[in-house]
C-alpha positions, 0 to 999 in steps of 0.5 A: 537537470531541469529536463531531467524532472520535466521528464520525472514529473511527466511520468508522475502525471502519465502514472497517476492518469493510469492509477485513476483510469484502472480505478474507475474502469479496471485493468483489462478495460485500460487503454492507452487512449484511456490513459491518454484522455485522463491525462488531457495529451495525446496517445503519443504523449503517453507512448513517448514515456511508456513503449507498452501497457505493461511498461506503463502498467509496471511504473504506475504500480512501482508509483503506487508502492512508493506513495504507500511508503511515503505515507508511512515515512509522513506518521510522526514518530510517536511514543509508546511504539505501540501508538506509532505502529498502529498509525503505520497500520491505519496507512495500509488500510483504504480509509479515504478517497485517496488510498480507496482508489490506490488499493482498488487498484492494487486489488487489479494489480494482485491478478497480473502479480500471480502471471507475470514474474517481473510484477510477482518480484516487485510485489514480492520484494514491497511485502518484504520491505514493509514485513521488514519495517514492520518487525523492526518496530515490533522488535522495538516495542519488545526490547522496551517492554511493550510486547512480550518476550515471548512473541516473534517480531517479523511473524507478528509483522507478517500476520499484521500485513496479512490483517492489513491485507484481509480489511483492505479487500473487504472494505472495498468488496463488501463495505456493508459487513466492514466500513471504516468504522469496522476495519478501524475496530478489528484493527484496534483489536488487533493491536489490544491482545497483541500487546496486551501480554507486554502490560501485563508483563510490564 
């Protein structure tokens, strides 16, 4: 059992040297010297968890994932639902040091997602886990009332990825037209003519 996490923790510290790698020098710049070397061992180190760079590339990605779905696990359930699924966006957004560096590094990934099947069927299968948790919860606020009766939960959902998605890239691409402060004010926005028809129908 021990060896066992020794050997889960060790992949954890290999992902994360990759993940702040990627994010200081991008993805096609990455080496496993690179890796190595953020990581404080040895190419072999690196080469005895991971065979290939794409092995490495598809865990430190896979790792990435599941701390964007930890963090949303971590939001305390909050009433109304309209609050708590304003915090659960407000995760997907780079809005720290933190998650700025894990989506610039999603923003590398995106490209790789396009040509290789294996890396599109992780991403494919993680949007369709967050559409799906986002729209039970819009479900949700509709069954109390909180959104209208007349709007389509998983569509819905599915434009709140879309608007996550759009912020995200233009936060880290052009943080002069949308700083946090911006993509914090569109998002709200968002969520005010979204639920806006709910009130009033309440």
């Amino acid at each position: 059992m021990t060896r066992t996490a020794d050997h889960d923790e060790r992949r954890r510290q290999v992902a994360e040297a990759l993940l702040r790698t990627i994010a200081r020098k991008g993805l096609a710049a990455t080496t496993f010297a690179d890796v190595a070397d953020e990581l404080g061992g040895s190419v072999g180190l690196v080469q005895r968890y991971f065979r290939s760079k794409s092995d490495l590339l598809r865990f430190g990605v896979e790792h990435l994932y599941q701390r964007g779905e930890e963090r949303i696990e971590a939001v305390e359930r909050v009433a109304p639902v309209r609050d708590l699924m304003f915090r659960i966006a407000h995760t997907l957004l780079p809005m720290d040091e933190e998650r700025r560096r894990e989506l610039t590094v999603w923003l590398e990934f995106l490209p790789t997602a396009v040509r290789d099947p294996e890396m599109a069927e992780l991403h494919r299968t993680t949007t369709r886990r967050l559409v799906d948790g986002l729209a039970e919860g819009l479900d949700a606020a509709q069954r109390v009332g909180e959104l209208s009766a007349d709007l389509v939960p998983r569509a819905e959902a599915a434009a709140l990825v879309a608007l996550a998605d759009g912020l995200t890239l233009h936060q880290l691409a052009t943080p002069d037209l949308f700083d946090d402060a911006t993509a914090e004010r569109l998002l709200r926005q968002h969520f005010a003519r979204l639920f806006a028809a709910g009130t009033e129908d309440a």
